[in-house]
C-alpha positions as CSV (number, residue, x, y, z in Angstrom):
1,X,6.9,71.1,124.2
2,X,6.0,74.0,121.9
3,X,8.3,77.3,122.1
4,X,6.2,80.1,120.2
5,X,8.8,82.7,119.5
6,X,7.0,86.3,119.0
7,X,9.0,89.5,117.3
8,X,9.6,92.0,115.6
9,X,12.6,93.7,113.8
10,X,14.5,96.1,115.0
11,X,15.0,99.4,113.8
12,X,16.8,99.2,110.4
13,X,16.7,95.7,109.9
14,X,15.3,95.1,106.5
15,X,13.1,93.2,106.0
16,X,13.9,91.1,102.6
17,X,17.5,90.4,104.0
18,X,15.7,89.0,107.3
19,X,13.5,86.7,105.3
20,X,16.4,85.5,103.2
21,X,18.8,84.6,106.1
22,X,15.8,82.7,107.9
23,X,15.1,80.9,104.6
24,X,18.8,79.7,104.1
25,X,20.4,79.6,107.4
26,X,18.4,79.5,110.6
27,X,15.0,77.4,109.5
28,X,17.7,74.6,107.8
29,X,20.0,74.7,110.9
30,X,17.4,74.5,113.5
31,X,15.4,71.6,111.4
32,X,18.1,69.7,111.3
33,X,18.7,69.6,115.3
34,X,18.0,66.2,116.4
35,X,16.1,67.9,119.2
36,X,13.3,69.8,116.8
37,X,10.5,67.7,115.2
38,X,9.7,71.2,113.4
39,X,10.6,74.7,113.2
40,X,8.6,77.0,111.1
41,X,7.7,81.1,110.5
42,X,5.3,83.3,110.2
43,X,4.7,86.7,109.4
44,X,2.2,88.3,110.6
45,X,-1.2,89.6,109.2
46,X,-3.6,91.0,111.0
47,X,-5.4,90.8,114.2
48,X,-9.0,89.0,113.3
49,X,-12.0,91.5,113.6
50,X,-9.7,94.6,113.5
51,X,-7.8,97.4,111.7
52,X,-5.3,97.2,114.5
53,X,-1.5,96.8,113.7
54,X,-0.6,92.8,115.3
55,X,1.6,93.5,118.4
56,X,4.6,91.2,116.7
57,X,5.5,91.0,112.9
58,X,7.1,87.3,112.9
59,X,6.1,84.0,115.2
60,X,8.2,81.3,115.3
61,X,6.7,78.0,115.9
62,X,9.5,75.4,118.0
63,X,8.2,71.7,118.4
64,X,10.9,70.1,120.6
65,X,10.8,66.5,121.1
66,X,13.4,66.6,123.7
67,X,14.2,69.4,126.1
68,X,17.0,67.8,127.6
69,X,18.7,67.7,124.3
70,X,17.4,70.9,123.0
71,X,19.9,72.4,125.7
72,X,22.6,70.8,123.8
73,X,21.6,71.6,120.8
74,X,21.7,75.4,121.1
75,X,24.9,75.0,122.9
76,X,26.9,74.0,120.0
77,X,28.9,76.8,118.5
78,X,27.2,76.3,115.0
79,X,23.5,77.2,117.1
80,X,25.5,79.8,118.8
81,X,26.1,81.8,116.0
82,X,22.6,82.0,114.5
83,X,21.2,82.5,117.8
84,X,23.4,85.4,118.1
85,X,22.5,86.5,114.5
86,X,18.8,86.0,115.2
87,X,19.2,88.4,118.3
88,X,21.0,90.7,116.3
89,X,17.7,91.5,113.9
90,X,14.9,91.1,116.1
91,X,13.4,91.9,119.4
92,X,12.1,88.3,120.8
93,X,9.9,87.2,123.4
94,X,9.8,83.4,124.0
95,X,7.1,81.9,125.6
96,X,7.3,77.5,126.5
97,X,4.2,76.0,126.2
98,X,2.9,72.4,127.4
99,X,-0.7,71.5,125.4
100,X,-3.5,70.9,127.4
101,X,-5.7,69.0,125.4
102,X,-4.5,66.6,122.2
């Protein structure tokens, strides 16, 4: 399964001090869950063929290899903690995906 998480900072949150933390603490916790083949982040830039501002200003890309032991992954109080961080600085919208087409 692939988890796309779409956000953007809230109000106040800066923006250098958000990339650091995700650089240091939640990219290297969640890549080392036994439960993620990969974890990565983007920032967005654009939207293609448009002057428009992109609806999000970060995606987060989840691979999960096991959903079963995702759950017990983020239940740990280590995952607790950055979760709760992470929601702290960002306004999220998680969408679960299952690919059609390899």
């Amino acid at each position: 399964m692939r988890i796309f998480a779409l956000f953007n900072l809230k109000p106040g949150v800066d923006e250098a001090a958000y990339t650091e933390w995700a650089k240091t603490v939640d990219l290297p916790t969640a890549n080392g869950l036994p439960s993620i083949d990969s974890f990565r982040l983007f920032k967005t830039t654009g939207l293609l063929g448009s002057d428009a501002k992109p609806p999000y200003s970060h995606i987060e890309v989840l691979d999960i290899a096991d959903m079963d032991q995702f759950g017990r992954d983020v239940a740990t109080e280590a995952m607790q903690a950055v979760a709760a961080a992470f929601q702290g600085m960002v306004d999220v919208t998680f969408i679960t995906t299952d690919e059609i087409v390899a």
